[in-house]
C-alpha positions as a printed Julia matrix, in Angstrom:
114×3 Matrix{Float64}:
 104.57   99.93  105.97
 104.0    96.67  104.38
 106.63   94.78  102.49
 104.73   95.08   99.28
 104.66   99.16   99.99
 108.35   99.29  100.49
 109.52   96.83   97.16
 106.91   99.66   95.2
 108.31  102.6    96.65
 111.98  101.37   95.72
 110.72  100.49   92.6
 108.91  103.49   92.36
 105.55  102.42   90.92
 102.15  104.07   92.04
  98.84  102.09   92.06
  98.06   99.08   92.63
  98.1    97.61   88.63
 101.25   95.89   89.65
 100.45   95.01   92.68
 100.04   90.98   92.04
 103.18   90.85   89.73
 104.85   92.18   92.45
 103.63   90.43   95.17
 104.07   86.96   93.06
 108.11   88.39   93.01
 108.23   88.69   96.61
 106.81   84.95   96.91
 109.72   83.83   94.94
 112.17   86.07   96.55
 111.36   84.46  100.24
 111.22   81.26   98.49
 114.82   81.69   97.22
 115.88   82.83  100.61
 114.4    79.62  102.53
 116.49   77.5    99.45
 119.3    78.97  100.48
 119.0    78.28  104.05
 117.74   81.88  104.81
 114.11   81.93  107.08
 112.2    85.11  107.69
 113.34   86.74  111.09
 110.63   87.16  113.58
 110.86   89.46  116.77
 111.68   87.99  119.95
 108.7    88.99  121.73
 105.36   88.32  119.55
 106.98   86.09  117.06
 105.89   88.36  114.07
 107.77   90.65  111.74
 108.26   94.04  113.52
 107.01   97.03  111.09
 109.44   99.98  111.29
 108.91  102.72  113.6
 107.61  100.11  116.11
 109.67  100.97  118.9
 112.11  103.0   117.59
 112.86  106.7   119.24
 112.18  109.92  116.96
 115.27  112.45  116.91
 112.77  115.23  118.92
 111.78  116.6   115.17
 109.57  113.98  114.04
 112.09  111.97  112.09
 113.06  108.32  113.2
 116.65  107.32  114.32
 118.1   104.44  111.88
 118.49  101.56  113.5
 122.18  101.12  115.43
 122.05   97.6   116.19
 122.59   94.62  112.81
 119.12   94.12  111.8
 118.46   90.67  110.38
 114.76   91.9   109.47
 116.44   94.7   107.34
 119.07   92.98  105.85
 116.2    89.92  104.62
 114.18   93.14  103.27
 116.74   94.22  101.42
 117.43   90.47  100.04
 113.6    90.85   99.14
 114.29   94.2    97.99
 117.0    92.99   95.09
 115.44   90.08   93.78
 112.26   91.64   93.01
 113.96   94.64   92.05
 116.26   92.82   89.63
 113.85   90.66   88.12
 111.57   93.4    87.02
 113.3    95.43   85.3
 114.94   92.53   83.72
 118.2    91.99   85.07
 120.88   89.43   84.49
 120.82   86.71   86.47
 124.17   86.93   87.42
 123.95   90.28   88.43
 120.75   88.99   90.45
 123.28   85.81   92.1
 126.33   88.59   93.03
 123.7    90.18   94.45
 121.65   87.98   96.38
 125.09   85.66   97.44
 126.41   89.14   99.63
 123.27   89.61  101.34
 122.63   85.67  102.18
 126.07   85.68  103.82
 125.94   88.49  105.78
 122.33   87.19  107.58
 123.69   83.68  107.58
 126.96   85.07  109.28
 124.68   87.71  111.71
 122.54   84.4   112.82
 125.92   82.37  113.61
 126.99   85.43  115.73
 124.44   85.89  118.35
């Protein structure tokens, strides 16, 4: 699933009439991210973005395990996730800066620990 699939399906629109608003959002987003001293994680072994299900093990009834291990991919998706999410439906930008501050520190402070 593509990053643009996942920021519609959490915000829930169908279709694709959206689609460049949306993908302008995400622009910004990972432009606000590298501002704030946050890159885009990329997989130790290809150097690209891992899409889920790559790799992870299915429960034995078709249904992926969550991940166990601190995911910086996840955590910079959901940092994605929030900006776009807050900007188009109009949020507050401090609600947006709370927001985005608690997810920046906890991949900053994941990077410093490994």
């Amino acid at each position: 699933m593509t990053l643009l699939e996942k920021v519609k399906q959490y915000l829930r629109v169908n279709g694709g009439d959206s689609d460049v608003l949306i993908a302008s959002l995400i622009s910004a987003a990972k432009q606000y991210l590298l501002n704030s001293g946050v890159e885009e994680p990329e997989t130790p072994e290809n150097g690209e973005l891992e899409e889920p299900g790559e790799g992870e093990i299915e429960d034995g009834e078709g249904e992926e395990e969550p991940p166990t291990d601190a995911d910086p991919l996840a955590l910079y998706e959901l940092a994605v996730v929030l900006y776009v999410n807050i900007l188009y439906h109009g949020g507050s930008e401090d609600i947006l800066t709370k927001a985005m501050d608690s997810v920046i520190l906890q991949i900053k402070n994941w990077g410093e620990s490994t």
